[in-house]
NUNU-913323 format. One line per 2 residues: number of its first residue (from 1); their letters; for each residue x, y, z of N, C-alpha, C. Coordinates in nm, 4 decimals. Example, Ala and Ser with C-alpha at 12.3 -4.5 7.8 and 13.67 -1.06 7.14 Angstrom:
BEGIN
1> as> 1.3190 -0.5690 0.7800 1.2300 -0.4500 0.7800 1.3200 -0.3300 0.7800  1.2850 -0.2250 0.7080 1.3670 -0.1060 0.7140 1.2900 0.0030 0.7870 .
! end
This chain:
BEGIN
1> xx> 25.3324 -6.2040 9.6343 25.3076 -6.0664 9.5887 25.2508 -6.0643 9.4483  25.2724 -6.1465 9.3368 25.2757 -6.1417 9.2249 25.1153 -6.1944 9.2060 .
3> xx> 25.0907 -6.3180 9.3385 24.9056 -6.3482 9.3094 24.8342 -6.2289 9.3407  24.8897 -6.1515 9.4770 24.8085 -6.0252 9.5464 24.8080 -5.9635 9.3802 .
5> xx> 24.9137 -5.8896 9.2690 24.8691 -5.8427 9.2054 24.8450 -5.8520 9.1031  24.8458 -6.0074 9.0495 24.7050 -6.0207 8.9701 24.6018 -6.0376 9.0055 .
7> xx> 24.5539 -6.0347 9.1472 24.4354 -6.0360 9.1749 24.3501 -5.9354 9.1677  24.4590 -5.7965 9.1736 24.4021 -5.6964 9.1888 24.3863 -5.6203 9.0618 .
9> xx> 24.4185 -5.6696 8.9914 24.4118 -5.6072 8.8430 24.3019 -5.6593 8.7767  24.3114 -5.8170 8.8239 24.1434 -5.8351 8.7393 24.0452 -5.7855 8.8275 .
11> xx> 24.0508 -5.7730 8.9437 23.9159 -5.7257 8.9783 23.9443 -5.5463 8.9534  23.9863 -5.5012 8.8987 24.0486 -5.3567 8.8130 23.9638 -5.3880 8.6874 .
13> xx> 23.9950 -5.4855 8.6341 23.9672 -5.5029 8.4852 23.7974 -5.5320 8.4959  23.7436 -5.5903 8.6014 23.6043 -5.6325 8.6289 23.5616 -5.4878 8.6264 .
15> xx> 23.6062 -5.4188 8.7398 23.5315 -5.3410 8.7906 23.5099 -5.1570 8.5790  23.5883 -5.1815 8.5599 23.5999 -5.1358 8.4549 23.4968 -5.1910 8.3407 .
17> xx> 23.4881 -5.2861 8.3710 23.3931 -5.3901 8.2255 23.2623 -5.3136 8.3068  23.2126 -5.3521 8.4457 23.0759 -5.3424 8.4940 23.0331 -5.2161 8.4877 .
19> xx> 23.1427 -5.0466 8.4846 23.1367 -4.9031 8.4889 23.0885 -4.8844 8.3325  23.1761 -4.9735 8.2219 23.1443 -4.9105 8.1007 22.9742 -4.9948 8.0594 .
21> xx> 22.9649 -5.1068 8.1176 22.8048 -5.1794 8.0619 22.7152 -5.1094 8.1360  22.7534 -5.0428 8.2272 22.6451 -4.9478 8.2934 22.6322 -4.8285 8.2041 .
23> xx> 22.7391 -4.7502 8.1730 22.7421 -4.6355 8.0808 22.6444 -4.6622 7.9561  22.7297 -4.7735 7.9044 22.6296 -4.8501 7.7695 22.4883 -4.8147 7.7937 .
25> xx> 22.4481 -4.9062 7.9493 22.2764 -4.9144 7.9494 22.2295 -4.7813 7.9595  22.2981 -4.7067 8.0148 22.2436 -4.5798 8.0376 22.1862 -4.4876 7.9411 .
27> xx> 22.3215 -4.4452 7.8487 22.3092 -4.4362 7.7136 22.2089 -4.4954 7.6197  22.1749 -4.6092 7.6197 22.0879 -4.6761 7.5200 21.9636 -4.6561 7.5727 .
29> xx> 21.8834 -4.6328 7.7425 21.7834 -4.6075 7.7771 21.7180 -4.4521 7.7236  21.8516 -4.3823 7.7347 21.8594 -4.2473 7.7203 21.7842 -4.2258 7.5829 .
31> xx> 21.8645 -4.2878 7.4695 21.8557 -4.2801 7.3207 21.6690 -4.3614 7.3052  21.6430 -4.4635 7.4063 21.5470 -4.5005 7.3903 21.3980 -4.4316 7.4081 .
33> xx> 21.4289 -4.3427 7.4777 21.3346 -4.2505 7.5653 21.2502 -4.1882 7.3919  21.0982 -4.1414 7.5220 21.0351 -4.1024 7.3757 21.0617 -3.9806 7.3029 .
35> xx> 21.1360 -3.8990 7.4057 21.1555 -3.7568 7.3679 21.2854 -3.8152 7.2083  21.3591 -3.8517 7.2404 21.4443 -3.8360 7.0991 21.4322 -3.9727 7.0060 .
37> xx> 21.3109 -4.0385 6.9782 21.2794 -4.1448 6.9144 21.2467 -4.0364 6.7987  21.2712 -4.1045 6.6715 21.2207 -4.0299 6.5301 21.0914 -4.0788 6.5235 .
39> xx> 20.9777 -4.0123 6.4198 20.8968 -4.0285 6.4173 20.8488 -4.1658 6.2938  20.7355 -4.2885 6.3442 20.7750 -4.3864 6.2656 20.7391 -4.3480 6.0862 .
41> xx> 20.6327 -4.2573 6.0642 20.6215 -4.1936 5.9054 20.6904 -4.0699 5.8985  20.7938 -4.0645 5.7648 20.7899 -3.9094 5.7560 20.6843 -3.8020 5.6275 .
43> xx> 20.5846 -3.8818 5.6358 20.5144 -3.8289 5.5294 20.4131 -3.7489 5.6246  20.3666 -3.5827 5.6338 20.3430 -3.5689 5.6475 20.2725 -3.4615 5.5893 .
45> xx> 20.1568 -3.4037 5.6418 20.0090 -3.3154 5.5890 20.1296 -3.1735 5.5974  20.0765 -3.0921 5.4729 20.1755 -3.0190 5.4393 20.0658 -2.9108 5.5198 .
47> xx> 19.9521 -2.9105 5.5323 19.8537 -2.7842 5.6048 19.8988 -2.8286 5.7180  19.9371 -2.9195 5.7863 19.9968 -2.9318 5.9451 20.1072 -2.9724 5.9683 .
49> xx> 20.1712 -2.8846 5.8872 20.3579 -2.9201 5.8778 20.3657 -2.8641 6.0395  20.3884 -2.7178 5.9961 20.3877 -2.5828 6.0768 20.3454 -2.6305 6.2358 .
51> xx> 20.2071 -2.6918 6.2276 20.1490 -2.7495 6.3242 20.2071 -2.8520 6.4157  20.2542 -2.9769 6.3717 20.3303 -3.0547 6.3794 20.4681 -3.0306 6.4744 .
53> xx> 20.5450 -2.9168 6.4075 20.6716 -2.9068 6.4090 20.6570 -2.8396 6.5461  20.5486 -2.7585 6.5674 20.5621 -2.6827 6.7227 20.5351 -2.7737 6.8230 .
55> xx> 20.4306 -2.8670 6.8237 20.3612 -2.9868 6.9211 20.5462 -3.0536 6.9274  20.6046 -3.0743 6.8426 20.7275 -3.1479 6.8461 20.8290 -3.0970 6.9655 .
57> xx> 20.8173 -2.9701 6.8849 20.9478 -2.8663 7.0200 20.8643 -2.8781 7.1195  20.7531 -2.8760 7.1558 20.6885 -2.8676 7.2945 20.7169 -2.9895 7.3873 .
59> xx> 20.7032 -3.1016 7.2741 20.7103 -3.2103 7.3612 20.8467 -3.2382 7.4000  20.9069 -3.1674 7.2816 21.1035 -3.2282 7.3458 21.1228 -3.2103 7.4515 .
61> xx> 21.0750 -2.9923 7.4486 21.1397 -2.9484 7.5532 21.0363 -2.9796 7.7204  20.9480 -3.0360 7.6971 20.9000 -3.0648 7.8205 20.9809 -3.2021 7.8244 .
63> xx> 21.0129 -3.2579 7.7583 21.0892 -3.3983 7.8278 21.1903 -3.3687 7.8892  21.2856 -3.2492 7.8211 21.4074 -3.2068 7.8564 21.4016 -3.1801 7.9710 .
65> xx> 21.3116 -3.0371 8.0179 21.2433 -3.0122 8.1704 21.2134 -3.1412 8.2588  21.1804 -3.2638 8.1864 21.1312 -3.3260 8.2919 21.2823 -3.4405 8.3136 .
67> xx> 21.3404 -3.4202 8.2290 21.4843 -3.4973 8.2541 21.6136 -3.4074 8.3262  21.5800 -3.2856 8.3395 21.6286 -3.1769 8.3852 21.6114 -3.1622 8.5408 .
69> xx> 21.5400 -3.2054 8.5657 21.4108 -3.1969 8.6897 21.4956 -3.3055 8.7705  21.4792 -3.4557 8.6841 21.5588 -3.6048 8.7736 21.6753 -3.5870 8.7714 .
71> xx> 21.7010 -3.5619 8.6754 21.9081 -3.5005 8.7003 21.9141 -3.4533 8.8360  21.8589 -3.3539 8.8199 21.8738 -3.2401 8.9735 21.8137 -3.2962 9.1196 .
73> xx> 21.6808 -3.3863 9.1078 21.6546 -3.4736 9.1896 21.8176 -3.5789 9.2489  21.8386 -3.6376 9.1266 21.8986 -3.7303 9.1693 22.0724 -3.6647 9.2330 .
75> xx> 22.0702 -3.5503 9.1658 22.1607 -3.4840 9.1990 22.1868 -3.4384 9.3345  22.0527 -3.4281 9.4337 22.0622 -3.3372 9.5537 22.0602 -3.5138 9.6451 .
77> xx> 21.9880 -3.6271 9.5941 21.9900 -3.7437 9.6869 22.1568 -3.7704 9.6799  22.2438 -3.7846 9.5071 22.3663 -3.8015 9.6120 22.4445 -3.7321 9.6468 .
79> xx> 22.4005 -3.6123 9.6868 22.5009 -3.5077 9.7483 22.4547 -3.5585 9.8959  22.3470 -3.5750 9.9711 22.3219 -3.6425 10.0715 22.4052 -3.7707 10.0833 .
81> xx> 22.4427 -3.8485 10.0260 22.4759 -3.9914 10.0669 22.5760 -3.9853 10.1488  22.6840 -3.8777 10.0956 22.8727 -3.9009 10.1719 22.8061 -3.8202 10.2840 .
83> xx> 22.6738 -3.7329 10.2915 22.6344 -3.6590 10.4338 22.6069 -3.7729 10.5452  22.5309 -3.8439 10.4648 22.4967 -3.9734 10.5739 22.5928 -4.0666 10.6343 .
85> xx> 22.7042 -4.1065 10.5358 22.8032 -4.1827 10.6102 22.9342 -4.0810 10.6281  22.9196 -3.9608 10.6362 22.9760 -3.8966 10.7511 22.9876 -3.9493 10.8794 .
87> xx> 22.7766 -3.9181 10.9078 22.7518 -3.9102 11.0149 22.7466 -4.0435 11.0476  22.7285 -4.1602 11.0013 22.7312 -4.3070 11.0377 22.9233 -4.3000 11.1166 .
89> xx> 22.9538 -4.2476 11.0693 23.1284 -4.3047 11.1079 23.1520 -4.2163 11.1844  23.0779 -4.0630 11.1988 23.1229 -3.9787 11.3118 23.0962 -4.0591 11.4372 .
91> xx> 22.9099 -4.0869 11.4378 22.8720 -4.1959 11.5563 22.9703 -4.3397 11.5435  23.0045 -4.3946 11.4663 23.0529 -4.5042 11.4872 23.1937 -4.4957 11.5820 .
93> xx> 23.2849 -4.3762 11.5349 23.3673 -4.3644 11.6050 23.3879 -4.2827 11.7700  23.2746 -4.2528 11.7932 23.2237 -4.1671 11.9135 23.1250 -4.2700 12.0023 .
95> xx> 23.0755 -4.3605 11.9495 23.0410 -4.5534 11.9790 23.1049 -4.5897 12.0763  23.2117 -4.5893 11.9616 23.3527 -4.7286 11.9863 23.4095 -4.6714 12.0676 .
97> xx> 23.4546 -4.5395 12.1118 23.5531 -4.4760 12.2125 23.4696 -4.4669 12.3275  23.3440 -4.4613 12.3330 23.3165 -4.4856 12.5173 23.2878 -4.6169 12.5026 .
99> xx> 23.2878 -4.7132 12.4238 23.2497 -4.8388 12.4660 23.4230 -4.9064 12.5011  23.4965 -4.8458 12.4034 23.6447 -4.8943 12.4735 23.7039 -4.8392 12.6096 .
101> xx> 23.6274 -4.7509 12.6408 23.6567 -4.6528 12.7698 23.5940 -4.7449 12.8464  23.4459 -4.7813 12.8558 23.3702 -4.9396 12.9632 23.4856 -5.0085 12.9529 .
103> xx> 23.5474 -5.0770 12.8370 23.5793 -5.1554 12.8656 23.7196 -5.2035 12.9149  23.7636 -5.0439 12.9455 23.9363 -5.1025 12.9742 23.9118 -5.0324 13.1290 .
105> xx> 23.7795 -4.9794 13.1863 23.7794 -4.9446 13.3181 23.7113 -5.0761 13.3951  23.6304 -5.1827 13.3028 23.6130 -5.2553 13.3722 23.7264 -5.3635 13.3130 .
107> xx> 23.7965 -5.4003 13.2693 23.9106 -5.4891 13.2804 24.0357 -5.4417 13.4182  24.0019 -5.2829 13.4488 24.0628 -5.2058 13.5626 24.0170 -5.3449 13.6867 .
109> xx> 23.8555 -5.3253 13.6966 23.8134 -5.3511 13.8058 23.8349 -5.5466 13.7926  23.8106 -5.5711 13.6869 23.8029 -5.7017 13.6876 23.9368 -5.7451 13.7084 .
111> xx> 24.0130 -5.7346 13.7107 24.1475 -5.7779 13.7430 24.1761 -5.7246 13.8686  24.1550 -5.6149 13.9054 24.1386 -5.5912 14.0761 24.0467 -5.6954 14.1841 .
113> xx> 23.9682 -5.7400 14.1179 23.8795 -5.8275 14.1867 23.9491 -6.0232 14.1749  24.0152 -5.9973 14.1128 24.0936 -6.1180 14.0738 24.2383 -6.1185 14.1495 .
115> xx> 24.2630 -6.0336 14.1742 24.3977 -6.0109 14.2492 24.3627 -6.0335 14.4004  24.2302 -5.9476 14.4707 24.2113 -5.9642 14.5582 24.1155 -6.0842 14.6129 .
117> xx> 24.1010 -6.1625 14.5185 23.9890 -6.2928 14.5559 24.1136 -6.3968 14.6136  24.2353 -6.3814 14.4484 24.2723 -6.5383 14.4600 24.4436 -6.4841 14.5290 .
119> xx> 24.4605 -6.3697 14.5542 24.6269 -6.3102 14.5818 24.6009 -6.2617 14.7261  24.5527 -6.1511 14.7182 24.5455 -6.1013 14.8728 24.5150 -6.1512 14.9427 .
121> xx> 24.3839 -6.1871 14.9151 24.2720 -6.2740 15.0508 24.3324 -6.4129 15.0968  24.4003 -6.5115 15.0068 24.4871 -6.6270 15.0361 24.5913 -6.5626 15.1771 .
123> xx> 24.6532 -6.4537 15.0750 24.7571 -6.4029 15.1670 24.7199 -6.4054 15.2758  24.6253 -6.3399 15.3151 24.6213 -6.2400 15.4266 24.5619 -6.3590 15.5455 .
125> xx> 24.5243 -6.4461 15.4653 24.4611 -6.5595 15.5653 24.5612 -6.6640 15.6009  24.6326 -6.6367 15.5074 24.7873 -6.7475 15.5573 24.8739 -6.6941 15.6610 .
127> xx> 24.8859 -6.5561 15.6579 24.9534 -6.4757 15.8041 24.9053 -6.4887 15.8871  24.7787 -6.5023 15.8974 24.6401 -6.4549 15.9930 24.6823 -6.6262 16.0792 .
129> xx> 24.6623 -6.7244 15.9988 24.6048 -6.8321 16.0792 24.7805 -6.9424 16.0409  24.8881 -6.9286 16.0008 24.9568 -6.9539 15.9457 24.9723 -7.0774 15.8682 .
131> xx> 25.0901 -7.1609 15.7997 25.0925 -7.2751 15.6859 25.0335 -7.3501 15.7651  25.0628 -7.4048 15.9206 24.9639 -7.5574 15.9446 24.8057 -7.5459 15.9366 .
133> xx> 24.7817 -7.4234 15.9203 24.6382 -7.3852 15.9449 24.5555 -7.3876 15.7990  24.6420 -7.3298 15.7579 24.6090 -7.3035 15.6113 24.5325 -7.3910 15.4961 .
135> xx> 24.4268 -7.4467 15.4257 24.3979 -7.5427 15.3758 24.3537 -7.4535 15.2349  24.4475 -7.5515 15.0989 24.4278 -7.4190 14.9798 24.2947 -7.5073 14.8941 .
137> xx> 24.2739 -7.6145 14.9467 24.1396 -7.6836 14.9236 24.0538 -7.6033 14.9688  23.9854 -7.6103 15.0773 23.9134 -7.5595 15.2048 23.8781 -7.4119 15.1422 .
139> xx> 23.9529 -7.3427 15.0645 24.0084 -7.1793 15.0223 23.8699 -7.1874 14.8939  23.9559 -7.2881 14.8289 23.9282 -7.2285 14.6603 23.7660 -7.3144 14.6955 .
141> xx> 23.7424 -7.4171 14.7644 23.5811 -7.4194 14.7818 23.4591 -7.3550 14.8288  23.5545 -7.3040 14.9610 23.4659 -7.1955 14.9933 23.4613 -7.0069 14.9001 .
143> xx> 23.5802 -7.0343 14.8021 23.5294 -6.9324 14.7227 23.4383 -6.9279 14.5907  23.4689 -7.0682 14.5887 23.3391 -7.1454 14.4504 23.2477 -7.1159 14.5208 .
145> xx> 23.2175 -7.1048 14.6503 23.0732 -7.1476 14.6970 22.9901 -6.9697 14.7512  23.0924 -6.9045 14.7655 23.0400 -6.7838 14.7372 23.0147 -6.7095 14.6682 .
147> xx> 23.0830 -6.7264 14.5250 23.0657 -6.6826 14.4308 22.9676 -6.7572 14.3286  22.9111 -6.8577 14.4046 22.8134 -6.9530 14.3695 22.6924 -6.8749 14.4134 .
149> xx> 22.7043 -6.8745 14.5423 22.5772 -6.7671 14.5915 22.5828 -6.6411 14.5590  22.6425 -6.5867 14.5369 22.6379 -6.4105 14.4580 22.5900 -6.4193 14.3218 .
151> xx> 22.6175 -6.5381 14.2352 22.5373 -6.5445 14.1257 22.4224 -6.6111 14.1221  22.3577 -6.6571 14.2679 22.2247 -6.6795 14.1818 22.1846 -6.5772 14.3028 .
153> xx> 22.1873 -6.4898 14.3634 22.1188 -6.3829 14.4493 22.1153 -6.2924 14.3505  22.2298 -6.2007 14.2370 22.2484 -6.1593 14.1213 22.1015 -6.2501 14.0448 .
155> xx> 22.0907 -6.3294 13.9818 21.9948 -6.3967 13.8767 21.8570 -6.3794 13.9385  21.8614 -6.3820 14.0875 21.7245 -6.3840 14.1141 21.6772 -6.2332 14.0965 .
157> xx> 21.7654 -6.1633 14.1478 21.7291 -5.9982 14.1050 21.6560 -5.9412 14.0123  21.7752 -6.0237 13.8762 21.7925 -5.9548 13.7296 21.7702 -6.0875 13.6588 .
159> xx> 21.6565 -6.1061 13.6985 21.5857 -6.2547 13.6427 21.5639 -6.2358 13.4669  21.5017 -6.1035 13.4482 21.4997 -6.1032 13.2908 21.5781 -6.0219 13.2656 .
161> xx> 21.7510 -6.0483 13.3008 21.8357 -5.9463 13.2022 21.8579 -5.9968 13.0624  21.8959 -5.9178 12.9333 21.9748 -5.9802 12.8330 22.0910 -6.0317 12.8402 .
163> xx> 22.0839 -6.1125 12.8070 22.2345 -6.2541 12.8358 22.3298 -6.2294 12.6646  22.4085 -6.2611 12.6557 22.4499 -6.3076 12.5044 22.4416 -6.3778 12.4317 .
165> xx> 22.3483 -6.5203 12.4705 22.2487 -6.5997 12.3826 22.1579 -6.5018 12.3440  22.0980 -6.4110 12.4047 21.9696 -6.3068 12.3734 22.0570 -6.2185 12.2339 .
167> xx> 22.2025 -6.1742 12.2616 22.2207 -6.1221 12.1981 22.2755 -6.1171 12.0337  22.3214 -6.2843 12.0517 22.3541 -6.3290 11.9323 22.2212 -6.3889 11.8860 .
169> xx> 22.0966 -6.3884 11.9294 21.9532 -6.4458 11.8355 21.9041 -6.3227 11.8132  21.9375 -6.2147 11.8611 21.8855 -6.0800 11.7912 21.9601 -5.9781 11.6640 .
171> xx> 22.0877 -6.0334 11.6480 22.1263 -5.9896 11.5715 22.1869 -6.1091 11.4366  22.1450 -6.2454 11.4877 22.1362 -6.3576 11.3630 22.0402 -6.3745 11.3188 .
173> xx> 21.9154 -6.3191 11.3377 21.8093 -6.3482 11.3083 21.7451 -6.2300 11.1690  21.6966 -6.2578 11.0507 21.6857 -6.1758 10.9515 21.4944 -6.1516 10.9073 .
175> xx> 21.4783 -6.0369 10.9446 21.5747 -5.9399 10.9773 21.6260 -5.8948 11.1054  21.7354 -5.8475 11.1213 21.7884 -5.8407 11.2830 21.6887 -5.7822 11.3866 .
177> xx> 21.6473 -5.8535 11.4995 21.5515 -5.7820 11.6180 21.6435 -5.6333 11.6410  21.5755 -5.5574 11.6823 21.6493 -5.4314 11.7458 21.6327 -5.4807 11.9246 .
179> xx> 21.7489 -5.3772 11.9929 21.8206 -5.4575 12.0920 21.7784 -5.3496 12.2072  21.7449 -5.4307 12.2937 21.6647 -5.3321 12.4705 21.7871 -5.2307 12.4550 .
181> xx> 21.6735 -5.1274 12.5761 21.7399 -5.0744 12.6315 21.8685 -5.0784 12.7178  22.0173 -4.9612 12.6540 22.1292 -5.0307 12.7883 22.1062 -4.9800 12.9257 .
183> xx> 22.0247 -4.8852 12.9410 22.0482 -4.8395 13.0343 21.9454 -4.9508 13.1823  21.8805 -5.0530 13.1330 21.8087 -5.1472 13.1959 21.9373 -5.2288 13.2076 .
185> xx> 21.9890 -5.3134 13.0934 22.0482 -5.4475 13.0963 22.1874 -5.4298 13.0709  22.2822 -5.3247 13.0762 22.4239 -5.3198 13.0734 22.4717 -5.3271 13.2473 .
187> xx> 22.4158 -5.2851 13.2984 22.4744 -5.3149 13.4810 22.4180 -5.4427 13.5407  22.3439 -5.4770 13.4987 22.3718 -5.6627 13.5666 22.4137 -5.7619 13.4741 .
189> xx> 22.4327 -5.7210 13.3347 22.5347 -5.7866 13.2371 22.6735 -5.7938 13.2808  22.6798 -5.6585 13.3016 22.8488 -5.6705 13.3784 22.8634 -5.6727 13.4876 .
191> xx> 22.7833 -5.6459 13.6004 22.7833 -5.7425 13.7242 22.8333 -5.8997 13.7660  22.6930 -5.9491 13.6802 22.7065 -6.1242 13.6184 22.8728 -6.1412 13.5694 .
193> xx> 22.8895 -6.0886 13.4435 23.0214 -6.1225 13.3845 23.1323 -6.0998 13.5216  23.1244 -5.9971 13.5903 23.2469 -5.9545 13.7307 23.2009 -6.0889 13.8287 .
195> xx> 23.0991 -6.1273 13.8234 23.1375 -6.2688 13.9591 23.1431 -6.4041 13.8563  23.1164 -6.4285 13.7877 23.1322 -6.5271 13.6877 23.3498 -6.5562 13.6342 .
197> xx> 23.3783 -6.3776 13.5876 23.5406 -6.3882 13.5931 23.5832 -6.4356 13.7215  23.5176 -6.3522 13.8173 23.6110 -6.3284 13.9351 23.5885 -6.4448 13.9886 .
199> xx> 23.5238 -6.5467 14.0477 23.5488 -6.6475 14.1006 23.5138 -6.8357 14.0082  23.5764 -6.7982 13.8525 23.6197 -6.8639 13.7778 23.5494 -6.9463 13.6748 .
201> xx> 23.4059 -6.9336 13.6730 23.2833 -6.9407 13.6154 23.2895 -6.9679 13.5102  23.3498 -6.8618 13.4223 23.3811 -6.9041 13.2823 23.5152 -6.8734 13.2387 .
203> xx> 23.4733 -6.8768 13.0722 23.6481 -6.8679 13.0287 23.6378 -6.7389 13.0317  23.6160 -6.6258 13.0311 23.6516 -6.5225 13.0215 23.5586 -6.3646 12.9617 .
205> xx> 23.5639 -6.2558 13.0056 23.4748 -6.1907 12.9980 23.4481 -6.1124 12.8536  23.5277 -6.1602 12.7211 23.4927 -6.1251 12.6488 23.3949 -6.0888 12.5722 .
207> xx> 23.2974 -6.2469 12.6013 23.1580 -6.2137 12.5198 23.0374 -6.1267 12.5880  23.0587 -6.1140 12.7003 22.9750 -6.0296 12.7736 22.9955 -5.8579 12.7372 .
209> xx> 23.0991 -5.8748 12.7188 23.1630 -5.6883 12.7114 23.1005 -5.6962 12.5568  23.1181 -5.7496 12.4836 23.0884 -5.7720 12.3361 22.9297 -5.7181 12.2942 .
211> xx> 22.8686 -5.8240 12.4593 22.7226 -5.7826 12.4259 22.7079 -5.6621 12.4648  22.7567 -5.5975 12.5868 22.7180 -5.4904 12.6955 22.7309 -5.3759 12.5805 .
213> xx> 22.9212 -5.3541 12.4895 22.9208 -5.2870 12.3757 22.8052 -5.2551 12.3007  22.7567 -5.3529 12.2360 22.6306 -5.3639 12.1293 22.5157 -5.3013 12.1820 .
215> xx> 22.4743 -5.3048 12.3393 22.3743 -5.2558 12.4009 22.3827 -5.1096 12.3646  22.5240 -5.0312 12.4157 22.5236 -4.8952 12.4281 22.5048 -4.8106 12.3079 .
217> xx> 22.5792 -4.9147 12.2009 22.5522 -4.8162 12.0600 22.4226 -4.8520 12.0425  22.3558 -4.9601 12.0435 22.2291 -4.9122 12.0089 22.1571 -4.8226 12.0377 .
219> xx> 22.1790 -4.8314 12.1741 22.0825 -4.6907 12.2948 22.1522 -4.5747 12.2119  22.2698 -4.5506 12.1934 22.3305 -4.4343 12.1388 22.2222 -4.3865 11.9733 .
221> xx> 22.2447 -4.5060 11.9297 22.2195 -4.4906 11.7664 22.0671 -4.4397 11.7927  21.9744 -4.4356 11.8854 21.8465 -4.3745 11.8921 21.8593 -4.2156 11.9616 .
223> xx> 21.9632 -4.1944 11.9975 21.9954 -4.0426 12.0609 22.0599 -3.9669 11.9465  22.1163 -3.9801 11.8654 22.1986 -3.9300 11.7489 22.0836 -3.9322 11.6489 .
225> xx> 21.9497 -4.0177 11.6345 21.8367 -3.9811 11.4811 21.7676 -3.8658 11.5536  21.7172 -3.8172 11.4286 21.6609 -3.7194 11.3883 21.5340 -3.7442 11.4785 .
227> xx> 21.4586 -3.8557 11.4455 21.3554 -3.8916 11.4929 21.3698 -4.0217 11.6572  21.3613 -4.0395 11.7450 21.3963 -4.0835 11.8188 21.3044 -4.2583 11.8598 .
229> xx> 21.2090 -4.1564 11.8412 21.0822 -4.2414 11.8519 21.0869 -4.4083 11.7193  21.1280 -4.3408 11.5905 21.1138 -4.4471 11.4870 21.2608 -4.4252 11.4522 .
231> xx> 21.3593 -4.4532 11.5340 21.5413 -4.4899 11.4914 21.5238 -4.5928 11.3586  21.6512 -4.5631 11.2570 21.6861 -4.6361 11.1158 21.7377 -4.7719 11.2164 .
233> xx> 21.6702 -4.9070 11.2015 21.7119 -5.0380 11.1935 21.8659 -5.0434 11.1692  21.8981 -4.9988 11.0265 22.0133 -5.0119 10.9503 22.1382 -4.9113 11.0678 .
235> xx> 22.0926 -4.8034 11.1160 22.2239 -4.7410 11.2006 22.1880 -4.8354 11.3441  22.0856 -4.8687 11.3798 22.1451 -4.9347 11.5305 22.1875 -5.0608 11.5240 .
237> xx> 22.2034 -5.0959 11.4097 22.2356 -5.2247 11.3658 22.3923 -5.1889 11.3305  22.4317 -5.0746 11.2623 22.5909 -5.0700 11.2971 22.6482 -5.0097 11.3925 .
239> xx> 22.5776 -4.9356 11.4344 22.6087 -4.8749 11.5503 22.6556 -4.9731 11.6858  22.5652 -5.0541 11.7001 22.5832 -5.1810 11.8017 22.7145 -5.2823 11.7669 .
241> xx> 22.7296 -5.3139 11.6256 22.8745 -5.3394 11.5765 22.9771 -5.3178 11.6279  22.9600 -5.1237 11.5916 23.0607 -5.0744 11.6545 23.1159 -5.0502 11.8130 .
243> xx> 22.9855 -5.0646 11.8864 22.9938 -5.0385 12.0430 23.0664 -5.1674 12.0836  23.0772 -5.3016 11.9905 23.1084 -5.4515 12.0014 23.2558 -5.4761 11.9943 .
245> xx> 23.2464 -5.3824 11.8817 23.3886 -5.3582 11.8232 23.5032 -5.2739 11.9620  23.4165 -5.1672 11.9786 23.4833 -5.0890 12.0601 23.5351 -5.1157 12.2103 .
247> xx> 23.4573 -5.2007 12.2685 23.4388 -5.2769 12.4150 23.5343 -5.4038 12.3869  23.5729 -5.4345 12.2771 23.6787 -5.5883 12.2599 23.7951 -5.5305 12.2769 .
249> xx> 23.8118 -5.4220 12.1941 23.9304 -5.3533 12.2125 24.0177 -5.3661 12.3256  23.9208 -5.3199 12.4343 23.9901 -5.2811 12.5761 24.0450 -5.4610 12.6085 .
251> xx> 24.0139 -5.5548 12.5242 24.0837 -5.6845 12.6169 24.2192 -5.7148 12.4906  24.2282 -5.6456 12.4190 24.3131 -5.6562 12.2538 24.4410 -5.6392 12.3151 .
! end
């Protein structure tokens, strides 16, 4: 407890040093500016004192106006900013809740399909033909071997779906590719992933839901801009995060 809080005090004490050297620079740019620099002679023509002294106020007060002007500029950009990550976290959290909704209806189905591959169907064939008949070799090969053929009848279909090699080189790559359409490549993503779980393929359907997630917020993050046609990089890039985020959940 005692490292947690000295840790947190110097980066207290940092963050304090970096607020006031900013103030400093600010200040000293400020003071530097031409509007309040003194003038380098003060000897001046006494027939263009008068003269002088008005060109002076003119120029202050147009600097003032024009520093008056960026104040208020800069004033209305960050009243926008907390508008923008509003709306980044409204979508992020409206993302993540139908992508956790995919993903705890298909952990529904995927475990239904697992019950009835390797529980029921054993069963029902052991009553059917009884124990001397029964071969649990004979079983689990001929279910490798169908679920062998359902995935490449599946691959031949959806020959160019996005896989999750596709999806981790599009979002490691700098700057990040933006990511297909879900409404093409989220149903034979999770197709693939349902015969791959279900008849034992891989370790498990996490990274697929991970990708399928990432698909939807992206598609999402182009329905929520302003402009549809030219979507911000930067929101479908968290947006897809969050759809990643949201779809893991359902296996948490």
């Amino acid at each position: 407890t005692s490292k947690l809080t000295d840790s947190y005090f110097e980066r207290s004490n940092l963050q304090m040093k970096n607020s006031t050297l900013l103030i400093l620079l600010l200040f000293l740019r400020a003071r530097g500016s031409s509007c309040f620099l003194a003038p380098s002679s003060k000897v001046f023509d006494t027939h263009h004192a008068s003269d002088s002294n008005i060109l002076s106020v003119k120029n202050k007060s147009s600097c003032i106006n024009q520093t008056s002007l960026r104040a208020g500029s800069v004033g209305i950009n960050d009243s926008s900013v907390p508008n923008q990550k509003n709306n980044v976290l409204t979508s992020s959290i409206l993302v993540g809740s139908v992508t956790a909704a995919m993903g705890f209806i298909y952990g529904k189905v995927l475990g239904k399909c697992v019950e009835t591959t390797w529980t029921t169907l054993p069963s029902f064939i052991f009553n059917k033909v009884g124990k001397d008949n029964f071969s649990p070799i004979f079983f689990i090969t001929s279910m490798c071997t169908i679920g062998g053929l359902l995935m490449g009848v599946l691959a031949a279909i959806f020959h160019s779906s996005f896989t999750v090699a596709d999806f981790v080189s599009s979002l490691s790559s700098t700057p990040a590719k933006s990511l297909p359409s879900a409404s093409i490549h989220v149903l034979p993503l999770l197709l693939m992933s349902l015969v791959t779980s279900t008849f034992g393929f891989s370790v498990g359907p996490e990274a697929p839901m991970v990708c399928a997630g990432a698909l939807i917020g992206s598609s999402m993050a182009k329905v929520f801009e302003k402009d549809p046609n030219n979507p911000s990089q930067r929101n479908q890039e968290i947006l897809a995060y969050a759809g990643a985020a949201g779809a893991l959940t359902a296996f948490m």
